[in-house]
Every structure is written in structure tokens, then in C-alpha cells.
DOSEVEX-134937 format. One record per residue: residue in one letter; x, y, z of N, C-alpha, C, CB in turn. Coordinates in Angstrom, 2 decimals. Glycine has a CB too. Layout:
 r      nu      nv      nw     cau     cav     caw      cu      cv      cw     cbu     cbv     cbw
 A       X       Y       Z       X       Y       Z       X       Y       Z       X       Y       Z
...
//
This chain:
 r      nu      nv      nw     cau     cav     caw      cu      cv      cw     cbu     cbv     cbw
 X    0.84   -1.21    0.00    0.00    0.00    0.00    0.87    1.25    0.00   -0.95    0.01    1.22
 X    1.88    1.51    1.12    3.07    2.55    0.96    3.28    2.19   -0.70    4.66    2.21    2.13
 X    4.13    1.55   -0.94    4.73    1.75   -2.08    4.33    2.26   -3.34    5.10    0.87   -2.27
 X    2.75    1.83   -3.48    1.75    2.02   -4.19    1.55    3.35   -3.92    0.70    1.17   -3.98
 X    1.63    4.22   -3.19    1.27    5.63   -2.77    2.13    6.17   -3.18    1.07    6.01   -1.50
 X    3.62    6.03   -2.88    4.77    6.58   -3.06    4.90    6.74   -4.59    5.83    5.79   -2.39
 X    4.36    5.23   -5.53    4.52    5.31   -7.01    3.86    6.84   -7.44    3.65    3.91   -7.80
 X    2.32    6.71   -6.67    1.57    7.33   -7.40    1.79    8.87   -7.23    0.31    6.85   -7.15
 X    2.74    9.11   -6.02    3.18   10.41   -6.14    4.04   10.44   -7.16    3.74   10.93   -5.02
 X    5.50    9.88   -7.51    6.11   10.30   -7.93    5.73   10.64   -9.37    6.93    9.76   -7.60
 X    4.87    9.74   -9.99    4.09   10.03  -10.90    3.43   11.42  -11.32    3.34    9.28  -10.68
 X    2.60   11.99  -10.14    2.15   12.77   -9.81    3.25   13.90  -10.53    1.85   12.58   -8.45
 X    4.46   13.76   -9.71    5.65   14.69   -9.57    5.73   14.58  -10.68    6.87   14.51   -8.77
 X    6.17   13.85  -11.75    6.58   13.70  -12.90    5.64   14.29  -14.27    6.82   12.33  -12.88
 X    4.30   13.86  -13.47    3.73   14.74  -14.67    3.48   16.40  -14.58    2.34   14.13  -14.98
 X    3.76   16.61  -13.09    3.06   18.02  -12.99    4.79   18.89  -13.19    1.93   18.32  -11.05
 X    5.71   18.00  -13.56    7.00   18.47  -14.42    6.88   18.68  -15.14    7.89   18.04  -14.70
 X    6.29   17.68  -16.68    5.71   17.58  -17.63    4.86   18.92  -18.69    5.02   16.68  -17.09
 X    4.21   19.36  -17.29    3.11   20.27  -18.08    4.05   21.78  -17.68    1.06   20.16  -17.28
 X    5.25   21.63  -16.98    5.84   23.31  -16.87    5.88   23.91  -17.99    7.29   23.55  -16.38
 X    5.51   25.05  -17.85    5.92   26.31  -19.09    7.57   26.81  -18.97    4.83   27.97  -18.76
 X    8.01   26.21  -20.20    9.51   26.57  -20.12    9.56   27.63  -21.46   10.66   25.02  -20.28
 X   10.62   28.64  -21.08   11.17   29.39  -21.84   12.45   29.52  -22.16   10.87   30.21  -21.56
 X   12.68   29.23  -22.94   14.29   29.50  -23.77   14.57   30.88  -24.68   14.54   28.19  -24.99
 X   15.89   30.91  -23.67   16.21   32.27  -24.28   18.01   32.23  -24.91   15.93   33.59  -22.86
 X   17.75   32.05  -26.33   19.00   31.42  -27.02   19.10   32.51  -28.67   18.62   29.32  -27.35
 X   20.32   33.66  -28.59   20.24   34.12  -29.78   20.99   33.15  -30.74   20.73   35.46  -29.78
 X   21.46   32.02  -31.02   21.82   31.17  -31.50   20.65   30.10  -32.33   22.54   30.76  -30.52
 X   20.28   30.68  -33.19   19.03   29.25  -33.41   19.37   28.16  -33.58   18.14   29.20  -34.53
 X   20.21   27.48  -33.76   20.85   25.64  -33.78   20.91   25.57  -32.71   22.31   25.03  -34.40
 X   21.07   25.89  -31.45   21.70   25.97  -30.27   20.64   25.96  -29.87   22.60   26.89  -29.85
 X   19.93   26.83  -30.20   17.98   26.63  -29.16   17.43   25.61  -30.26   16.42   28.66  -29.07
 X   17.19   25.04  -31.16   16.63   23.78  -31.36   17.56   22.33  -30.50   16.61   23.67  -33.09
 X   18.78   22.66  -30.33   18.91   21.16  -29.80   18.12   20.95  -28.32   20.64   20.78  -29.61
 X   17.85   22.56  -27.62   17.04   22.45  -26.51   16.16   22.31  -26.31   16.97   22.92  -26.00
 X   15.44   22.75  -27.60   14.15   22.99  -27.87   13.67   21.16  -28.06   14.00   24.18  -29.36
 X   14.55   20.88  -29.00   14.52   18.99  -29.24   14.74   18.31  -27.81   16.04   18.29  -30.40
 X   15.48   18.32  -27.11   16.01   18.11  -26.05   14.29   17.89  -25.44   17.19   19.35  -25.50
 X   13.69   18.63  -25.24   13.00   19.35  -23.97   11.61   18.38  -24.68   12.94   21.59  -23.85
 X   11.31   18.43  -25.72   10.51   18.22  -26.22   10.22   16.31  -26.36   10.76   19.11  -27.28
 X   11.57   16.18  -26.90   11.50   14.56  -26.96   11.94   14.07  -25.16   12.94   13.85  -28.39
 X   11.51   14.81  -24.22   11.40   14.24  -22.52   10.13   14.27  -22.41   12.09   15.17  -21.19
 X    9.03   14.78  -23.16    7.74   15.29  -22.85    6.99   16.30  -22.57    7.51   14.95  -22.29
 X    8.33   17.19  -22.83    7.81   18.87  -22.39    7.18   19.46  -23.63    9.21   20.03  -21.91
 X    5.87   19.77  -23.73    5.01   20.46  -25.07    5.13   21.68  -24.58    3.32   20.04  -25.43
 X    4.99   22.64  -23.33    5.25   23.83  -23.49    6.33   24.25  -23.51    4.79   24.38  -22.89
 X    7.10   24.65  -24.31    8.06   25.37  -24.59    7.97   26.54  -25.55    8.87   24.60  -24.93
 X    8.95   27.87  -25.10    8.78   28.85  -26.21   10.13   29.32  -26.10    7.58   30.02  -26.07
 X   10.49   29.57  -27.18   12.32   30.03  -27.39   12.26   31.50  -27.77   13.31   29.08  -28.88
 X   13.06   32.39  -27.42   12.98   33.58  -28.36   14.48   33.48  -28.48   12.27   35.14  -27.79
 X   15.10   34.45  -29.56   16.31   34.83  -30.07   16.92   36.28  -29.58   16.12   34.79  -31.51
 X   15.99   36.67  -28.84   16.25   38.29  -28.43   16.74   38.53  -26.80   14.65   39.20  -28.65
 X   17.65   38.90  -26.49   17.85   39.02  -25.18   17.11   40.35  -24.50   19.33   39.01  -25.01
 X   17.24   41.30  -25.37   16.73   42.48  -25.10   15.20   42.52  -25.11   17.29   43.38  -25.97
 X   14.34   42.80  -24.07   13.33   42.87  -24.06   12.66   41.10  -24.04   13.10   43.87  -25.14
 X   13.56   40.46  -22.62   13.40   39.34  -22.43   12.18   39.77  -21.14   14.85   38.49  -22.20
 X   12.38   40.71  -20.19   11.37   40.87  -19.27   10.12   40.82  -19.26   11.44   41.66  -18.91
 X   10.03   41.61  -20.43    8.51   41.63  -20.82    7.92   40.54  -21.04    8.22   42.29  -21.90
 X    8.44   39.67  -21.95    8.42   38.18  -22.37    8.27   37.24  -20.78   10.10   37.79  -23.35
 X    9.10   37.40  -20.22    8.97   36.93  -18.78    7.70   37.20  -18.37    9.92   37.56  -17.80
 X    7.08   38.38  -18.13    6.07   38.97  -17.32    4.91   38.61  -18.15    6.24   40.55  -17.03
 X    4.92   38.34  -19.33    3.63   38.12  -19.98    3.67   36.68  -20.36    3.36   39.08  -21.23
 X    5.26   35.66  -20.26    4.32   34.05  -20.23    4.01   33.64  -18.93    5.16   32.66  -20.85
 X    4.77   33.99  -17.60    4.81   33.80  -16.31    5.52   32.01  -16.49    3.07   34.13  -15.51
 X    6.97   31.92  -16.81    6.99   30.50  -17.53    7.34   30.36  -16.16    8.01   29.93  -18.96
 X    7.65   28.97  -15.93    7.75   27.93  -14.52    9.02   27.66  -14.74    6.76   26.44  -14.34
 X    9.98   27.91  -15.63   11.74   27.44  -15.64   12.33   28.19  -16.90   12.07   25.48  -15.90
 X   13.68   28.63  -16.91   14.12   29.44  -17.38   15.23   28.53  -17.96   14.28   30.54  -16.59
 X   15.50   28.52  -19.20   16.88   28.20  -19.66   17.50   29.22  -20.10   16.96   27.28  -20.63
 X   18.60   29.68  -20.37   19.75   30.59  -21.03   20.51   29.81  -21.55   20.58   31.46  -20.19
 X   20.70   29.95  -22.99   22.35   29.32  -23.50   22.79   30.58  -24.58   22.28   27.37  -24.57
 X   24.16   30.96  -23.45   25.40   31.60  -24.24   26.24   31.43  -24.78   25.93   32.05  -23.95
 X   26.53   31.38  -26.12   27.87   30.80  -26.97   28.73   31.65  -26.54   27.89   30.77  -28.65
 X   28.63   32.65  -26.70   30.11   33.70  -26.62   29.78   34.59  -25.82   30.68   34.54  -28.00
 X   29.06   34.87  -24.39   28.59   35.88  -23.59   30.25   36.67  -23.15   27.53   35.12  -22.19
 X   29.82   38.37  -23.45   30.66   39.29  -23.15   29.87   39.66  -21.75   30.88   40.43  -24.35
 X   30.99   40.61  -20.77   30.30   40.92  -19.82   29.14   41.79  -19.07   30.87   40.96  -19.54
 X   28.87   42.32  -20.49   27.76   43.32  -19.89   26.50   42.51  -20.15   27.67   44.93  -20.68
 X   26.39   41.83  -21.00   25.61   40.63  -21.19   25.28   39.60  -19.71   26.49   39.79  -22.35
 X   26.23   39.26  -19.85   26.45   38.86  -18.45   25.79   39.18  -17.22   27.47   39.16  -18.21
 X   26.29   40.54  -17.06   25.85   41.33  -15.85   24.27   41.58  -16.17   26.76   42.84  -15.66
 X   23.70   42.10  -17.72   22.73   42.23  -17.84   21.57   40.80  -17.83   22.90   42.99  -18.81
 X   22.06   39.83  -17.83   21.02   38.28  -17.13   21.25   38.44  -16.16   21.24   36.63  -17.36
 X   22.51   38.77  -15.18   22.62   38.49  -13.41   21.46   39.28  -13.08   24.17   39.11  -12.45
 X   21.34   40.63  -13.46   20.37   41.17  -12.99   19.09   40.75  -12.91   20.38   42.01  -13.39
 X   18.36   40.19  -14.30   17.39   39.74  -14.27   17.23   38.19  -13.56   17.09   39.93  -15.48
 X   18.25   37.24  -13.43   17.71   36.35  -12.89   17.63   36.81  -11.07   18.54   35.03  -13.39
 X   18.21   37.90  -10.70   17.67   37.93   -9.49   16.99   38.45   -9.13   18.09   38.03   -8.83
 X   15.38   38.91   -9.59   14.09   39.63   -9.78   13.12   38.34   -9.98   14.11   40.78  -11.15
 X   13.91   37.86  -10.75   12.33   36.76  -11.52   12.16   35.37  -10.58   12.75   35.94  -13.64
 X   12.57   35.28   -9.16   11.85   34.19   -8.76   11.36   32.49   -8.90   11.22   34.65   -8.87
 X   12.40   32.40  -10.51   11.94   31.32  -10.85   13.29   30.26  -10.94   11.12   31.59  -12.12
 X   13.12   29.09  -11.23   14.45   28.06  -11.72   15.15   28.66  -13.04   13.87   26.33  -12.16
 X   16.18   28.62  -12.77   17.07   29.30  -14.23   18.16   28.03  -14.30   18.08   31.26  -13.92
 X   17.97   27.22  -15.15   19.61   26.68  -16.06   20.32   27.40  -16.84   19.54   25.62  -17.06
 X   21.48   27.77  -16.78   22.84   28.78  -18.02   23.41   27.97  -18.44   24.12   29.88  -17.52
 X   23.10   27.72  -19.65   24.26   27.12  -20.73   25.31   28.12  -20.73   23.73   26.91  -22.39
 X   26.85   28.09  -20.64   27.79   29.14  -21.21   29.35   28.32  -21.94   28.21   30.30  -19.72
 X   29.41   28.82  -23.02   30.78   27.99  -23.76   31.59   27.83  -22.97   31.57   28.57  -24.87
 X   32.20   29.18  -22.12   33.58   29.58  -21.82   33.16   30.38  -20.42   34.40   30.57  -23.16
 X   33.56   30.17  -19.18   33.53   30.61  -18.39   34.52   31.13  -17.44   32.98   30.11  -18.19
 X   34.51   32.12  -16.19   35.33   31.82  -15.38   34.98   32.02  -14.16   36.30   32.30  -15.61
 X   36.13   31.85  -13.02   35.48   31.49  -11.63   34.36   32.75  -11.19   36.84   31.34  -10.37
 X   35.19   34.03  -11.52   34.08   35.38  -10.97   32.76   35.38  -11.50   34.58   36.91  -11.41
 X   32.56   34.84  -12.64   30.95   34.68  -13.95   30.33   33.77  -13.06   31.16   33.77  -15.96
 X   30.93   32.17  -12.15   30.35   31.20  -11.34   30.09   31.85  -10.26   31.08   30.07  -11.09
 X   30.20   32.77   -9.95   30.55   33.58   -8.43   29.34   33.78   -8.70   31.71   34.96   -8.03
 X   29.83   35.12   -9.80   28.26   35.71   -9.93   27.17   35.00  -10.08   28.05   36.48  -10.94
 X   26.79   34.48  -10.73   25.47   33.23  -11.56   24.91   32.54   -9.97   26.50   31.41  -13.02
 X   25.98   32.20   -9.18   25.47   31.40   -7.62   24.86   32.79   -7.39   26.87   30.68   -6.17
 X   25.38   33.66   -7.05   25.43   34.76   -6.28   23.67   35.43   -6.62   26.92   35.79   -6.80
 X   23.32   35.38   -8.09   21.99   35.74   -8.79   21.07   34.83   -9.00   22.16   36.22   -9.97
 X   21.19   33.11   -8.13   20.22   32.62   -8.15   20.44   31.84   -9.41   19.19   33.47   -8.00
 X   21.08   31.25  -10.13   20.73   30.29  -11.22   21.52   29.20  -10.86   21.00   30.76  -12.70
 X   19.97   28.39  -11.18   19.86   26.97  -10.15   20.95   26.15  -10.75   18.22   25.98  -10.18
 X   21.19   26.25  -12.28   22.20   25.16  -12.80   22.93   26.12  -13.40   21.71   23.89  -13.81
 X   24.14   26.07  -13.54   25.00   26.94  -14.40   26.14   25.88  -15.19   25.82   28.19  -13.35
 X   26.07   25.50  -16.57   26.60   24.47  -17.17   27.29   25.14  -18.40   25.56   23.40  -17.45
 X   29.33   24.87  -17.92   29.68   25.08  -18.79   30.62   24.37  -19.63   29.83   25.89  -18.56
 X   30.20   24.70  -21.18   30.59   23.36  -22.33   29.91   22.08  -22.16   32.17   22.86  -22.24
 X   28.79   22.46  -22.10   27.89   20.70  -21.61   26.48   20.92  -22.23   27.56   20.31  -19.45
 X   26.60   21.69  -23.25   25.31   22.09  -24.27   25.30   20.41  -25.61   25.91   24.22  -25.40
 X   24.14   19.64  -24.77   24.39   18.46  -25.30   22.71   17.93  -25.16   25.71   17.58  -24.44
 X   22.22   17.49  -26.51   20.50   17.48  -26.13   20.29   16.50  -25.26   19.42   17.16  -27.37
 X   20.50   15.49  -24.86   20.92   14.57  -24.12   20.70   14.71  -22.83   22.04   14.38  -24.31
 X   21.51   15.74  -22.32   21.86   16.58  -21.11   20.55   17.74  -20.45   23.25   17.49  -21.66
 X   19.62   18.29  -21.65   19.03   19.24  -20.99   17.67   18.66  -19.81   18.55   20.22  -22.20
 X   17.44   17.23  -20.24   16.19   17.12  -19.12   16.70   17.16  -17.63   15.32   15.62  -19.30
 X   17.85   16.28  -17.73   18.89   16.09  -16.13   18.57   17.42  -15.34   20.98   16.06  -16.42
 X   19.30   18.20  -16.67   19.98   19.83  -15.85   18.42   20.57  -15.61   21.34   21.19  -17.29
 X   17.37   20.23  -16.62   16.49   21.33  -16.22   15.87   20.22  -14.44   14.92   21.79  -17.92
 X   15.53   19.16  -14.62   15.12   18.75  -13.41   16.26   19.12  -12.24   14.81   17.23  -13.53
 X   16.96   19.21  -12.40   18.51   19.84  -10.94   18.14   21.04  -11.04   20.65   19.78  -11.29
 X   17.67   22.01  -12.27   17.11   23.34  -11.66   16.09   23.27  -11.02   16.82   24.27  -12.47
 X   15.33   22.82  -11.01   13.61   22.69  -10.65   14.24   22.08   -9.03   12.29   21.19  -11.97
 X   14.92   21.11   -9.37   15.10   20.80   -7.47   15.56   21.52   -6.70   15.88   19.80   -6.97
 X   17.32   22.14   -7.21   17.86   23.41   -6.58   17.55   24.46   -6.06   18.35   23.84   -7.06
 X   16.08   24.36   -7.08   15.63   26.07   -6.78   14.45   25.82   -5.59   14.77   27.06   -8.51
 X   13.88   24.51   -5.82   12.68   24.11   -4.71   13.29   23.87   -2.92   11.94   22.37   -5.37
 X   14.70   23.15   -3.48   15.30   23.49   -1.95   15.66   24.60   -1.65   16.38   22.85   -1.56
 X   16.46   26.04   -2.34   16.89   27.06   -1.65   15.82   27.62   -1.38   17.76   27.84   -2.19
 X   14.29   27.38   -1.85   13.46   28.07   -1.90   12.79   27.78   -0.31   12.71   27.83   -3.20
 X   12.57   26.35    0.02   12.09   25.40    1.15   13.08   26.59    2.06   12.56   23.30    1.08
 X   14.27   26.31    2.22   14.95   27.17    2.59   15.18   28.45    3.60   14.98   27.32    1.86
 X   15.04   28.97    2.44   14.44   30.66    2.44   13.52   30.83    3.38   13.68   31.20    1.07
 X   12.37   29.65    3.14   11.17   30.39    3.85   11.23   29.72    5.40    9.51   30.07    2.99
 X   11.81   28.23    5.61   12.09   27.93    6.84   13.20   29.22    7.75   12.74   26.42    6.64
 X   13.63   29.81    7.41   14.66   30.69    7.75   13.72   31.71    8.12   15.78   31.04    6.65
 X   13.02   32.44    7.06   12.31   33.42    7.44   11.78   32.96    8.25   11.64   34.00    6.72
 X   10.54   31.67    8.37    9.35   31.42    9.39   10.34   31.30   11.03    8.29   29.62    8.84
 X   11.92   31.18   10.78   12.37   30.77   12.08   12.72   32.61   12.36   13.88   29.35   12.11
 X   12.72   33.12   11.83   12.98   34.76   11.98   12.16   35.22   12.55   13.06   35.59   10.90
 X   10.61   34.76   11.91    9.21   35.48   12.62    9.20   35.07   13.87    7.72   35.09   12.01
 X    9.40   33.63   14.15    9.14   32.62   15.21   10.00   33.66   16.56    9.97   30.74   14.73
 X   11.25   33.71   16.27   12.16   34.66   16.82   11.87   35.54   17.38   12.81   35.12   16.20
 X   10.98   36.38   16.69   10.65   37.94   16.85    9.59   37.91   17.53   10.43   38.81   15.61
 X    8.85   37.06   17.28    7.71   37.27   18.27    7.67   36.66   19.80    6.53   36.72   17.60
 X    8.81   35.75   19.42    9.00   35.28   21.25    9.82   36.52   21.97   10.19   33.54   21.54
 X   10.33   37.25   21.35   10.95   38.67   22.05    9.41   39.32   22.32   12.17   39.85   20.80
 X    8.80   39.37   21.52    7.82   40.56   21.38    6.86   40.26   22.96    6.72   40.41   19.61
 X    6.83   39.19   23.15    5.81   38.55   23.66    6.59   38.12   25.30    5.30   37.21   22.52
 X    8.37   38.35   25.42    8.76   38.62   26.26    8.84   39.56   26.70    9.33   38.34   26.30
 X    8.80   40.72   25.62    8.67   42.39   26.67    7.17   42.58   26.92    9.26   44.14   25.68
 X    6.14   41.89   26.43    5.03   42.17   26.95    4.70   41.51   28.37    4.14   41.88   26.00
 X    5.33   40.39   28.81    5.42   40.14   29.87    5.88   40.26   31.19    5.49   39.72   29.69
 X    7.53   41.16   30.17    8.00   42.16   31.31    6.95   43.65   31.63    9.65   42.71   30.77
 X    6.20   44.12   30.51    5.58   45.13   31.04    4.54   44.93   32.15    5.09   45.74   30.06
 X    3.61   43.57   31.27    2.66   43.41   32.36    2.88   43.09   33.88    1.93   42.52   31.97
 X    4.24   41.76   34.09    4.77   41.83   35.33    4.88   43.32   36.46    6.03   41.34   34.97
 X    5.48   44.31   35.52    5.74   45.78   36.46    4.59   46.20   36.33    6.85   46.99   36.01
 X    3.81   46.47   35.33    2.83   47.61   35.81    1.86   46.83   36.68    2.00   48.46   34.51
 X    1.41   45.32   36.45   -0.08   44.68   37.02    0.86   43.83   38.53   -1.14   43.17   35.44
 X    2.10   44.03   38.66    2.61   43.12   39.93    2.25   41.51   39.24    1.52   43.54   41.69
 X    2.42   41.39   38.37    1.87   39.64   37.86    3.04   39.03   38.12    1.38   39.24   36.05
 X    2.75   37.80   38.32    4.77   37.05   38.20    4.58   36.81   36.46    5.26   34.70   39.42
 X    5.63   35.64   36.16    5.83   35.74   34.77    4.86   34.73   34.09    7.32   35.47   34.41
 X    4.64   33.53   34.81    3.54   32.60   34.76    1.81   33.10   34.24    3.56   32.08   36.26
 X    1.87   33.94   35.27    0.41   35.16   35.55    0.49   36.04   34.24    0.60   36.49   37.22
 X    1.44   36.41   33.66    1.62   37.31   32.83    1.08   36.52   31.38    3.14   37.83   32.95
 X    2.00   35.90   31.08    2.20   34.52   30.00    0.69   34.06   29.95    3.38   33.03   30.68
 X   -0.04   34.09   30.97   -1.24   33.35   31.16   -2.94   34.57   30.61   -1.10   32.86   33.14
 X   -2.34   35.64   30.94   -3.17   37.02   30.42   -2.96   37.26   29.21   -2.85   38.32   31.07
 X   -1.96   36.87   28.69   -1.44   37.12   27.14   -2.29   35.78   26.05    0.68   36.89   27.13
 X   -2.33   34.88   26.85   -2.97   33.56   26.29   -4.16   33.97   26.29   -2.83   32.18   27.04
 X   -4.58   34.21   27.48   -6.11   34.00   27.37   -7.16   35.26   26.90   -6.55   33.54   28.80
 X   -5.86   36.26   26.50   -6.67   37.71   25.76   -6.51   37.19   24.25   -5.72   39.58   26.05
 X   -5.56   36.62   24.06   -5.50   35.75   22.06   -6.75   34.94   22.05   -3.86   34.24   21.60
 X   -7.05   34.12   22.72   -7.97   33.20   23.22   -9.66   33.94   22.73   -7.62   33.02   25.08
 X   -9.52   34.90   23.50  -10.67   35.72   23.50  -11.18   36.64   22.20  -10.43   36.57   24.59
 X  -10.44   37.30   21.69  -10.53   37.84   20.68   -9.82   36.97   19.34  -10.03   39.11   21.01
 X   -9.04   35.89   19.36   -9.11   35.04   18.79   -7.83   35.87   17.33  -10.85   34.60   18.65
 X   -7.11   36.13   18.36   -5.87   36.33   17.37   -4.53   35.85   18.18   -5.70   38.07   16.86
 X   -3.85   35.90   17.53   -2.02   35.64   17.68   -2.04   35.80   19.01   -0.75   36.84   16.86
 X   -1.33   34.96   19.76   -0.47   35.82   21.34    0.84   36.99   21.07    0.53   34.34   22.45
 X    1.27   36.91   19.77    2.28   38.28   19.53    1.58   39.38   18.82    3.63   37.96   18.58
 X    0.24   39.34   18.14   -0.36   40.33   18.09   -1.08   41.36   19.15   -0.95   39.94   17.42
 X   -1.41   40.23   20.36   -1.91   40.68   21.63   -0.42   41.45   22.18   -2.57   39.24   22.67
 X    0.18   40.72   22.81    1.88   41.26   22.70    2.31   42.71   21.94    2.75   40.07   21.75
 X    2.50   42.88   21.34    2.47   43.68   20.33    1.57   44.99   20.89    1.92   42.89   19.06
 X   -0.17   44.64   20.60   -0.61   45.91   21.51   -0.14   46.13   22.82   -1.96   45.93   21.72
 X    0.14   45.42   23.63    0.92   45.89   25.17    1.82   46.42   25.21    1.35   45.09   26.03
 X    3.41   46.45   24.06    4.03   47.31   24.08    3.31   48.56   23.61    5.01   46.95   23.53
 X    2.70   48.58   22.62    2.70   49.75   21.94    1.45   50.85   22.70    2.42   49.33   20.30
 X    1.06   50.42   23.78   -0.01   51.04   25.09    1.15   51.27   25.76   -1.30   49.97   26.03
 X    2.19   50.71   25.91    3.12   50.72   26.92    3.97   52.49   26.41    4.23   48.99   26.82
 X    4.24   51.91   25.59    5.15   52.93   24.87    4.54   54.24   24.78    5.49   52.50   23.45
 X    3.41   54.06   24.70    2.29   55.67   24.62    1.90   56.49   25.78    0.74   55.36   24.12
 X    2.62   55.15   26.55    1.78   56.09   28.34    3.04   56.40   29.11    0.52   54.78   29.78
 X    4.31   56.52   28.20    6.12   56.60   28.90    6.05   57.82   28.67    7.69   55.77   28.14
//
């Protein structure tokens, strides 16, 4: 029965890979058909390639695609700098094809978020691997990100919710138990957060100093 479940996810996983909207962005046209072939003979039907780098944003903003490829034959550096920029706005999985690279271009490319950066390995063969290692790369830094943040909030509000207990302790004589316990049972009541309750006690606190 597990196993049978487990199939039917991965399945799941595999097809809802399947149906991503991918965009290729390749001024090379032989170079974007072997990706374009590539992508296509794995099972991917949405795909759209353009040849234009300039006025790739717009294109971005109006397919809203789910994975990003780039392949550069001969990228100079303002080129360069001008994708770093955009892949660190757009939120999404990016693979970089690049001929010729060097360590500061890898610096950068980690540094702007692109999930695969592959260089001299433009091979049709090769693009389902690399686009699925983007799609994972980017789903873990992403998992990530937000465990980090949610442990940031988590953070902030156990401070928040400790100076409200130091206030209430001094001004109401409560011990810290008594305090902790007024903070619960006013969330309780009005049926929000204990650091939103928190939160108004400093900020009554702060108004009557």
C-alpha cells in the first residue's frame, strides 16, 4: 500500500513536471533547437524560445513560464551582468548554458540565483537532467528561504511577547507565569495571535512613557 502511494506520487511529480511552461532564451538558433529537441523529446510540449535578449522581461512577465533556460555561446560581460540582474528579480528556476567561463561569472550566476550553471555541456541529451537539478535546486533554496524566514518570525515574536510580559509583570505586579497566562487568554478571547496581543501591550506601553 506505501509503495503504491509513493509510485503514485512520484508520478504525480513527474507529470506536474511535464506540463511546466519553459522558456528559452538562445540568440543562436541551432543551439535553441537542440534544446528545444532536447526538452521536447522528454515530454515537455510547453516550450517557447525567443532569439532576443533584449526585451526578455517583458516576455517573462507576460508568459509567467515555470523554468528558465539561457544558453550563451560567446557571452561578453555586460551581457552577463545584464542576465545576473534579471535572474535575481524573476523568482523562478534558471539553467545557463555558457561555452567559456570563469570562476568570478560562477561567483556571480550562484550569487543571482541560477539553479544550474553548465559550462561546455550544451548536449540534447543533457538538458532534461539539468532542467530537473534546476527545478530541485531552486525548490530546496526556496524550502529554505522560507524555513529561515518562518524561524525569523518565530524569533521575533517570542521577544515581542517577552517584553510584553516584562511590562505586564511591572505595571499589574503579575509574576511571569500570571503574565504569560493574560497574554494567552486575551489571544484566546478575541481570537488572534499571542504576539499580536503582545504587540498591543508594548505599543499602550510605549504611549503612556
Amino acid at each position: 500500500m506505501a509503495l503504491a502511494r509513493f509510485a503514485a506520487l512520484r508520478h504525480k511529480d513527474a507529470m506536474s513536471r511535464l506540463d511546466l511552461t519553459i522558456l528559452v532564451i538562445d540568440e543562436n538558433t541551432i543551439r535553441a533547437s537542440i534544446i528545444e529537441e532536447g526538452l521536447r523529446e522528454a515530454g515537455h510540449a510547453r516550450v517557447t524560445v525567443i532569439h532576443e535578449v533584449q526585451g526578455v522581461a517583458r516576455t517573462i512577465e507576460t508568459l509567467h513560464p515555470d523554468v528558465i533556460i539561457i544558453d550563451l555561446e560567446n557571452p561578453n560581460r555586460d551581457m552577463m551582468e545584464h542576465l545576473f540582474q534579471l535572474t535575481r528579480t524573476v523568482g523562478r528556476p534558471i539553467a545557463m548554458f555558457v561555452d567559456r567561463s570563469d570562476t568570478a561569472s560562477i561567483e556571480a550566476a550562484v550569487d543571482a540565483g541560477v539553479s544550474a550553471y553548465i559550462v561546455d555541456g550544451l548536449k540534447k541529451e543533457r538538458v532534461k537532467p539539468i532542467l530537473d537539478m534546476a527545478v530541485s535546486r531552486f525548490n530546496a533554496f526556496s524550502r529554505l528561504q522560507r524555513e529561515l524566514a518562518e524561524a525569523k518570525s518565530a524569533l521575533e515574536e517570542r521577544k515581542i511577547v517577552e517584553r510584553a510580559k516584562g511590562i505586564l509583570m511591572k505595571m499589574r505586579g503579575l509574576s511571569e507565569d500570571e503574565a504569560f497566562a493574560l497574554l494567552r487568554q486575551t489571544a484566546m478571547n478575541e481570537k488572534k495571535k499571542m504576539s499580536e496581543i503582545a504587540q498591543s501591550v508594548v505599543t499602550a506601553a510605549g504611549l503612556l512613557m
